[in-house]
C-alpha positions in Angstrom: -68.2 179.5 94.7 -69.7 176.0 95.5 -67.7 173.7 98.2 -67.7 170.6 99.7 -68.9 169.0 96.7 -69.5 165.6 96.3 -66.6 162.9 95.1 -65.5 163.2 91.3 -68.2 166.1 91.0 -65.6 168.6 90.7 -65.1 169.7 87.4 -62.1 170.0 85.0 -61.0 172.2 82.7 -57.9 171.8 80.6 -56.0 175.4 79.9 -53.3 175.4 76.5 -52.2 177.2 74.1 -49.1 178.4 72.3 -46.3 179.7 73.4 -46.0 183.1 75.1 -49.7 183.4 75.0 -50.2 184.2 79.0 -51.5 180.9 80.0 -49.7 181.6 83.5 -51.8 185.0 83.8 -54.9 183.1 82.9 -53.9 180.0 85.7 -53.7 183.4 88.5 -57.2 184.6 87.8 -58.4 181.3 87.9 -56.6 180.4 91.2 -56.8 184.1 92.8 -60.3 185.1 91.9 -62.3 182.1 91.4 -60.9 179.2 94.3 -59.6 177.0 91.5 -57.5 174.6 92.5 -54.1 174.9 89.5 -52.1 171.8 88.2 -49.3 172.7 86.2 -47.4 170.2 84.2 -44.4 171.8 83.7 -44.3 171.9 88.1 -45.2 168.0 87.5 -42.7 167.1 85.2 -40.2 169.2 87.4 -41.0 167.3 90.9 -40.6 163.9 88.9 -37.2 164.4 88.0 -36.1 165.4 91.9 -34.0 162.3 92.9 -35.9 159.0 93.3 -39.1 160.3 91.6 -39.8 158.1 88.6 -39.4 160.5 85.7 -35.3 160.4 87.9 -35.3 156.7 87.8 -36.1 156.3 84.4 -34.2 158.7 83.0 -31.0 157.6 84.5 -32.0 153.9 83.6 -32.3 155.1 79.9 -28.8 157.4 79.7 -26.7 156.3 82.4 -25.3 158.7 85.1 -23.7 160.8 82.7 -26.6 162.9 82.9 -26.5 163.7 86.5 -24.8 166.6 88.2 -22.4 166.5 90.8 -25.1 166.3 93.5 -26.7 163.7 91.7 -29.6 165.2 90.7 -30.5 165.6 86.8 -28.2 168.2 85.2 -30.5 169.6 82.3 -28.5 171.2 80.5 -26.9 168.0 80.1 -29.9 166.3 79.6 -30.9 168.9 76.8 -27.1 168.4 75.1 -27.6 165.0 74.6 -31.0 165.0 73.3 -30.9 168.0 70.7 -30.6 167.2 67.4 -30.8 163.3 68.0 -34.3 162.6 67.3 -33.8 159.0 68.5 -32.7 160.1 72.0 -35.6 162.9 72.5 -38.3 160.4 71.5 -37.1 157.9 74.2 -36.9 160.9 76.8 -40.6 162.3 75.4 -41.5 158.2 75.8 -40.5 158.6 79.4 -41.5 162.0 80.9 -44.7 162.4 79.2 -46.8 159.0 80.7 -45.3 159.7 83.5 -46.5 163.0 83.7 -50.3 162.5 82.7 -50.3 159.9 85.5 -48.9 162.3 88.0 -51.3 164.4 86.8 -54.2 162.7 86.8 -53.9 161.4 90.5 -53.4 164.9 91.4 -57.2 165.9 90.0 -58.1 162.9 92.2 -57.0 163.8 95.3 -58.4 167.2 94.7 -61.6 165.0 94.3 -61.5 163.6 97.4 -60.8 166.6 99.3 -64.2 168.4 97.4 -63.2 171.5 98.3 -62.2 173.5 94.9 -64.1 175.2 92.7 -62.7 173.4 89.4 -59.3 172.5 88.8 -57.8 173.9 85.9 -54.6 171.8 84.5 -52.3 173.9 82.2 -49.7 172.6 79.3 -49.1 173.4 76.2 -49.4 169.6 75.4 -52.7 168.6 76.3 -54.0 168.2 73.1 -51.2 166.1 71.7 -51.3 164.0 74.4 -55.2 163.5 74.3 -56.1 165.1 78.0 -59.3 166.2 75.7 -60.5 162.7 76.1 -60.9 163.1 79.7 -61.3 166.4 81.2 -64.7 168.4 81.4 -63.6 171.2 78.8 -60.5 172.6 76.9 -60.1 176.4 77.2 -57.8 177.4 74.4 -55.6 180.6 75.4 -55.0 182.9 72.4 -52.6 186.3 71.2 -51.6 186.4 67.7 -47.9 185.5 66.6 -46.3 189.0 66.3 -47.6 190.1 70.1 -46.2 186.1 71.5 -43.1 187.1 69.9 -42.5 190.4 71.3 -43.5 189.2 74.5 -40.8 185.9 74.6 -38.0 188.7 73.4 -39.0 190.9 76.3 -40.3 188.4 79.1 -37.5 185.6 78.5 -34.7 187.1 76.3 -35.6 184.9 73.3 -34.4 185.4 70.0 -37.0 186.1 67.2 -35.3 183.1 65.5 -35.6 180.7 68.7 -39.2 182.1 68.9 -39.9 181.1 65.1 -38.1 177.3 66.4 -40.8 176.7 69.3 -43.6 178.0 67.6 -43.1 175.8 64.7 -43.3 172.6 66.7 -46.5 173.9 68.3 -50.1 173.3 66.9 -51.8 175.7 64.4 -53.8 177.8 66.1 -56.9 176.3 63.8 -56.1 173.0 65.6 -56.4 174.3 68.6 -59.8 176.4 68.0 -61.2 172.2 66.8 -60.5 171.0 70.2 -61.2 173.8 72.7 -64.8 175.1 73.7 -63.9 178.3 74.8 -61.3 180.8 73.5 -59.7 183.2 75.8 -58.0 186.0 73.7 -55.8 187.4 75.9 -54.0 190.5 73.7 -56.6 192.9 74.6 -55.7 193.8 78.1 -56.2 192.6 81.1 -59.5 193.6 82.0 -60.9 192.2 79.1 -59.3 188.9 79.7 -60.7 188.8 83.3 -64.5 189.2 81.5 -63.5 186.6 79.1 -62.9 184.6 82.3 -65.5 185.5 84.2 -67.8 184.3 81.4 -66.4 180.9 80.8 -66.3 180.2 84.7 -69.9 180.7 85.1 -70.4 178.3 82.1 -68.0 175.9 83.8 -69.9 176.3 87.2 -73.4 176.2 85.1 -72.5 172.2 84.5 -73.3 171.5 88.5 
């Protein structure tokens, strides 16, 4: 793989896709195989609601302390009781977390930059689309396995209910939306190996942009 590369040459490539469609699997190959360097947002979001980190601050400036545990860090479950079914309330919370978020996130890619020692970076969320990340990276690789297979895999993988499956999936993008936005597809419901050539195909055209 290419190192030491020059300031803001390294390249970015945004990783989504629906629920339960291996993302994580794909962010591994990337990482293990190919030297990418691997941003996840939900890891962001979850380091900027540790205790004086801003998603914290703002969240306890928005609800009160009612929403913090006894150690005084954000009890979530909490959190997550007093948002559902108030639409009001989850659209402040989204207002906060998610600008926070994309900013954590994008000086993250920079001080990769600086460093010029990655490959690529590869950012994964299943939000990048809504939240225009598009706009800005180098290319969108869209992660894909058909409903029925997701499904099984949330029951088996995280105890989900096919009911709480249907719930998540319907908040999510149509898959035709994503196919719009993303350059590559990565189907990843046809085994491993094939998912590492799928891969192995779409890094090379990353690394062809150089």
């Amino acid at each position: 793989m290419k190192q030491n590369k020059k300031r803001n040459d390294i390249k970015v490539v945004g990783i989504t896709g629906g629920v339960g469609s291996g993302k994580s699997v794909v962010m591994n190959i990337l990482k293990e195989k190919y030297g990418a360097e691997i941003i996840l947002a939900d890891l962001v979001a979850h380091d900027l609601m540790e205790p004086g980190q801003q998603n914290y601050l703002d969240i306890v400036e928005a609800f009160g302390e009612k929403v913090l545990a006894k150690d005084k860090t954000i009890d979530r479950p909490a959190l997550a009781k007093l948002v559902f079914g108030d639409q009001e309330k989850l659209s402040r919370l989204n207002a906060i977390t998610h600008p926070n978020v994309k900013k954590e996130i994008f000086r993250r890619i920079q001080r990769i930059k600086e460093k010029g020692e990655a490959s690529f970076i590869a950012v994964e969320a299943a939000l990048l689309l809504e939240e225009g990340y598009q706009n800005d990276f180098d290319t969108m690789w869209y992660v894909y396995v058909d409903e029925a297979t997701r499904i099984e895999r949330l029951k088996e993988g995280r105890g989900y209910t096919e009911e709480k499956c249907h719930e998540i999936m319907a908040k999510q993008l149509p898959e035709e939306a994503f196919r719009k936005e993303c350059s590559t597809v990565i189907d990843n419901h046809l085994g491993i190996s094939e998912t590492e050539n799928q891969i192995k195909t779409a890094v090379e055209s990353l690394l062809s942009l150089y």
